[in-house]
C-alpha positions in Angstrom: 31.3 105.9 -39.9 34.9 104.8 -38.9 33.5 103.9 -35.7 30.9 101.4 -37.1 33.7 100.9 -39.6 31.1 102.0 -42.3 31.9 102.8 -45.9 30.1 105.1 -48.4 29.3 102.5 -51.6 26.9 105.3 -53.5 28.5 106.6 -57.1 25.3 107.2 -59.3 25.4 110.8 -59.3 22.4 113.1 -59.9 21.5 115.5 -63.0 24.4 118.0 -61.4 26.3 115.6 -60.8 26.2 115.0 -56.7 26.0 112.3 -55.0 22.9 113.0 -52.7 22.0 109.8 -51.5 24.7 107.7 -49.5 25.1 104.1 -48.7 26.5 102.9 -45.9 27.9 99.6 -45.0 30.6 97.2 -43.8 30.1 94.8 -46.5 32.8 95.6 -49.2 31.4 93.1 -51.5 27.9 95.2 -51.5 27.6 96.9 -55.4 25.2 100.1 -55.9 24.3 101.0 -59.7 21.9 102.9 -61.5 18.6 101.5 -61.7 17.2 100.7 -65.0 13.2 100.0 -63.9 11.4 103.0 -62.8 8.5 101.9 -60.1 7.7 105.9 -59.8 8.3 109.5 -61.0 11.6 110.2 -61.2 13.1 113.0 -58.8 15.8 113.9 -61.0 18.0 115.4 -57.8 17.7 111.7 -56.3 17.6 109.5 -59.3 16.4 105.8 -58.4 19.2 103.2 -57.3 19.9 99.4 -57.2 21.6 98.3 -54.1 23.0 94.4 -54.7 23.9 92.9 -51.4 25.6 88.8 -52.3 23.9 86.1 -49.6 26.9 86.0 -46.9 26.8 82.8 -46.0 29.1 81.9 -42.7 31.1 78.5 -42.1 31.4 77.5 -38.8 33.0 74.4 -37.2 31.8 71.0 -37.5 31.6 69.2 -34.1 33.4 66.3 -33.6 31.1 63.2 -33.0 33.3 60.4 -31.2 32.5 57.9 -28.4 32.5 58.7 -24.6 32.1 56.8 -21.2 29.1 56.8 -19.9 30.0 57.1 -16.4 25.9 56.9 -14.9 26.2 53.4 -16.4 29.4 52.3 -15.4 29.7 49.5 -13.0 30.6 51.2 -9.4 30.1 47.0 -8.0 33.5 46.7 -9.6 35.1 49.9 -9.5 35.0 50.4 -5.8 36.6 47.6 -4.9 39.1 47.5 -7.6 40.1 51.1 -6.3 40.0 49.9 -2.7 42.5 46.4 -3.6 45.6 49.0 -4.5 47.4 50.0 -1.5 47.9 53.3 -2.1 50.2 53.9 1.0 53.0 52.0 -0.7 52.3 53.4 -4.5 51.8 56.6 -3.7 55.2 56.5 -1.0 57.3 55.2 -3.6 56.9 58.9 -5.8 59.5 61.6 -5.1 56.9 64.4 -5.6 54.0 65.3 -5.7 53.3 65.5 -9.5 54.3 61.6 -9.4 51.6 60.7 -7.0 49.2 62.7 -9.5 50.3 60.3 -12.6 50.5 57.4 -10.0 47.0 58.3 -9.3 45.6 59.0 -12.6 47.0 55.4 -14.0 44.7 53.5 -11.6 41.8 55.3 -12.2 42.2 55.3 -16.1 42.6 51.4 -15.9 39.2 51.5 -14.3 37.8 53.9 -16.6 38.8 51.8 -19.5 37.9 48.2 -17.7 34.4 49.2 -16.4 32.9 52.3 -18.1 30.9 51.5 -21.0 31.4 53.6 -24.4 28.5 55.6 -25.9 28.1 57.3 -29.0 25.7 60.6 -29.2 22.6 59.7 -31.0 22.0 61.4 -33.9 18.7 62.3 -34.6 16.6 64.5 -37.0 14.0 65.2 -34.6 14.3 68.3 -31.9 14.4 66.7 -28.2 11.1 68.4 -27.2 9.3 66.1 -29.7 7.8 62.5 -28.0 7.8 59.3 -29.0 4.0 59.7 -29.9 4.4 62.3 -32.4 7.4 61.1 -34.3 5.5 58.0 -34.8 2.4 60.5 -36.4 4.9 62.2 -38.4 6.3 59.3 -40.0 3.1 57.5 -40.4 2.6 61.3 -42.2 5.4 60.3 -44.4 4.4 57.1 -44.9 0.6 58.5 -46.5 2.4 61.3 -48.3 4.4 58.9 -50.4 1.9 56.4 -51.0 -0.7 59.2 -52.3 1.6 60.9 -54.5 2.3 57.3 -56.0 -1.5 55.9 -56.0 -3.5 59.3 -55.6 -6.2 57.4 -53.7 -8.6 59.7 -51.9 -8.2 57.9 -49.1 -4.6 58.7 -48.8 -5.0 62.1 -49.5 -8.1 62.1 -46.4 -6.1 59.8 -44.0 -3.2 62.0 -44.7 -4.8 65.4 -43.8 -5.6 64.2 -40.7 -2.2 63.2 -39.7 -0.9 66.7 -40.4 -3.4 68.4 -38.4 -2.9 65.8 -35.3 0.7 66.4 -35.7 0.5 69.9 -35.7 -2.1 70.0 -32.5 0.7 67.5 -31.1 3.6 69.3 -32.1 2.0 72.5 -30.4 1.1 70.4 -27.3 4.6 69.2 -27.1 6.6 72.1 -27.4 4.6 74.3 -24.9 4.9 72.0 -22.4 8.6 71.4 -23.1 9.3 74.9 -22.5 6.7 75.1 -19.6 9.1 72.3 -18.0 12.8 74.0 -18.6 11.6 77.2 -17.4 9.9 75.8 -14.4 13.6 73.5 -13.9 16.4 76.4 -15.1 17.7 76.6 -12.0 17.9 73.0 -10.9 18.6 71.5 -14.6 19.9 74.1 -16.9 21.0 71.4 -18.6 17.9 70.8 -20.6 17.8 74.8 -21.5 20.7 74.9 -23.4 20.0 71.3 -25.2 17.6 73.5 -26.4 19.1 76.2 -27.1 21.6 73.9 -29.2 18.7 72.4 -30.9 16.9 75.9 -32.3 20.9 76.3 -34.1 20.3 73.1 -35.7 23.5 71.1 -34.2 25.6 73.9 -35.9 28.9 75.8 -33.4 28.7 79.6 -33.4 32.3 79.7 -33.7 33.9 80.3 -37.5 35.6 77.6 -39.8 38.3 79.8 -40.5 39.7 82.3 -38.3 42.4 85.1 -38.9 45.2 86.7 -36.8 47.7 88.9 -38.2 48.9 86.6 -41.1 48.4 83.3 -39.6 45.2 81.6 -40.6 43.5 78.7 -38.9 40.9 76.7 -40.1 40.7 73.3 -37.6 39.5 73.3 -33.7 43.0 72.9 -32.2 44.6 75.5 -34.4 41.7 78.0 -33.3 42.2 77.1 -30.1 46.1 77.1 -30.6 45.5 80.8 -31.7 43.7 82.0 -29.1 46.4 81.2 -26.6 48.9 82.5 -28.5 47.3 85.9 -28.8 46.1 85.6 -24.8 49.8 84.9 -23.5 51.1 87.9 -26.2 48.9 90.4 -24.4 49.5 89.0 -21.0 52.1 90.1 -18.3 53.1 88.6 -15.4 53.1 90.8 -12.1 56.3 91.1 -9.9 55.6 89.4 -6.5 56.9 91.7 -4.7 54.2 94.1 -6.6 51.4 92.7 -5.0 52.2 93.0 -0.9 53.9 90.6 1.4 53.5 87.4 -0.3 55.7 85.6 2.7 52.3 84.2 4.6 51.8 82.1 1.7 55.4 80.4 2.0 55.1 76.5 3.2 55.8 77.7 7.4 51.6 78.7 6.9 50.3 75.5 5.4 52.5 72.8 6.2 50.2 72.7 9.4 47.4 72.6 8.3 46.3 68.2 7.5 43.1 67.2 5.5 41.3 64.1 6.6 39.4 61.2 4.4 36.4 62.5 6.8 36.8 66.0 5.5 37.4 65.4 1.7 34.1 62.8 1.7 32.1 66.1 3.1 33.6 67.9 0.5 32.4 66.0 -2.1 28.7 64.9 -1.1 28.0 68.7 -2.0 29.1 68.1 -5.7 26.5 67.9 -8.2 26.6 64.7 -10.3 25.2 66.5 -13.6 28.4 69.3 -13.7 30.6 68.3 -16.7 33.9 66.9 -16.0 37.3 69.0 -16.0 40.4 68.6 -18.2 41.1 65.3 -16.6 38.1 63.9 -18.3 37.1 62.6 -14.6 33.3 64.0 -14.0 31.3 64.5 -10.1 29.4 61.5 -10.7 32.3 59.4 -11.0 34.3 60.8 -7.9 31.2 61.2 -5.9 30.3 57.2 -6.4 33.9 56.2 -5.7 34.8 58.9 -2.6 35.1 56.0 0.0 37.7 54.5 -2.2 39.3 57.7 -3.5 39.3 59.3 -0.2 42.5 58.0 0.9 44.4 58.8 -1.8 43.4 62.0 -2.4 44.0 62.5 1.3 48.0 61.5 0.9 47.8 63.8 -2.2 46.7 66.9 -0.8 48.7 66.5 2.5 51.4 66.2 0.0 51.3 69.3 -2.1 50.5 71.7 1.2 54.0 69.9 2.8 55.9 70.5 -0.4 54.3 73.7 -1.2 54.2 73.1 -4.9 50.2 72.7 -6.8 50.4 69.4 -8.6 50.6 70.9 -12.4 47.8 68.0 -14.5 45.4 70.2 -12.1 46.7 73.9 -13.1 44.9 72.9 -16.9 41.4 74.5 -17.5 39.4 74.6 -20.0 39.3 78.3 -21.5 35.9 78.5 -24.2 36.2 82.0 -26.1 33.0 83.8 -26.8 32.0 85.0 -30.2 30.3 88.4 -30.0 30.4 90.1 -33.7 31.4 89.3 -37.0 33.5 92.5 -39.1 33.8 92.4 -42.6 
């Protein structure tokens, strides 16, 4: 019981006045009486009981709807060359570190973010994205007949609109077997489409709680959640000792100052990334630095040459994006 963190609830005592029967739960608000209605002989050792358990309904955060850049739409015609007219050599020189170059960096590519990326809002829809075109067209013709019969009760109507439901059920079944048919065949290549689906069967609604608790602070908005979270993660965090984990003195700048990365070597580096990956903290996604590597290239080149001289990680790209997991709700 204290494992499960399980509580005995029963107090309707028998005709000796023991409690034979016991009810367990984690839900403090659960209430246990005597009951009244008798569906069958009474056993008068185990008298008949009325176990109330409230509806526990569960708040969970809203997402945030807001406009993004479509970057697959965005006009690389202009980009590229934009990105190619700055001469990095002398912006990038003129930084004393390498966290400069990093901002230096980051301003140019914002302006063309901002200049040459169209804006996009999500569409919000009420249909599931396995259905087609065809059958949300049935369905609201379905509509459509509903209403008019209810308001004219033509036997027409009511024929015509019998019909529709059964061809959008048959097409409703057609559509959703061969939706799943085509993200199980494609799971590997576009796993994308899986958990869009996934998403859709939770009805647009986050798994992760409105309000959360932690010792006596309470949070009840996305940043403060996620403000939480770190706090507890860096409590229960220690930092080890360098000299506690070996000889750290190979990793001192004498082993990598040596070592010099060509625009020939980042290019091959990222033709392997895959354009559909999500973008990082910076906002920046594959497809974007994929499309633009001959004019980002050189940059990055004086960049990363940079940081292995100086022996110092640039610190915009020590952020990460850190998504906790809700396994089990306690009461």
């Amino acid at each position: 019981m204290a494992v499960n963190n399980l509580s005995q609830m029963n107090d309707v005592s028998n005709v000796d006045g023991r409690i034979l029967d016991l009810v367990l739960s984690n839900v403090d608000c659960l209430n246990v009486t005597k009951s009244i209605s008798m569906l069958s002989k009474v056993d008068q050792k185990h008298p008949p009981i009325l176990i109330s358990i409230p509806k526990l309904t569960s708040e969970y955060l809203k997402p945030i709807i807001s406009h993004r850049y479509n970057y697959f739409r965005a006009d690389y015609g202009n980009i590229v060359p934009y990105l190619k007219s700055i001469n990095w050599q002398v912006e990038l020189e003129k930084c004393q570190n390498v966290n400069e170059m990093t901002n230096i960096f980051y301003h140019f590519l914002n302006i063309a973010v901002t200049s040459y990326i169209p804006k996009t809002r999500p569409k919000l829809t009420k249909f599931p994205s396995w259905f087609s075109n065809s059958l949300i067209k049935i369905i609201s013709e379905k509509s459509r007949k509903t209403l008019k019969y209810l308001k004219y009760k033509n036997p027409r109507d009511q024929l015509e609109y019998e019909l529709l439901r059964e061809r959008a059920h048959n097409v409703s079944s057609q559509c959703l077997f061969n939706f799943k048919k085509r993200i199980e065949s494609d799971i590997s290549k576009n796993p994308k489409s899986f958990w869009r689906f996934v998403k859709d069967r939770r009805n647009g609604v986050s798994n992760i709680p409105a309000i959360m608790y932690q010792a006596d602070q309470v949070a009840n908005t996305g940043p403060d959640i996620a403000q939480m979270f770190a706090n507890k993660f860096s409590s229960v965090f220690s930092k080890v000792a360098a000299n506690d984990g070996g000889d750290v003195s190979m990793f001192n700048n004498s082993c990598l100052n040596s070592v010099k990365l060509t625009e020939r070597d980042i290019i091959g580096a990222v033709k392997k990334l895959d354009i559909f990956k999500g973008a990082g903290p910076d906002e920046i996604p594959p497809v974007f630095v994929k499309r633009c590597i001959s004019a980002l290239a050189l940059p990055l080149a004086i960049i990363f040459n940079q940081s292995l001289r100086d022996g110092v990680f640039p610190d915009i790209w020590k952020n990460s994006k850190i998504v906790p997991v809700f396994k089990k709700r306690r009461h």
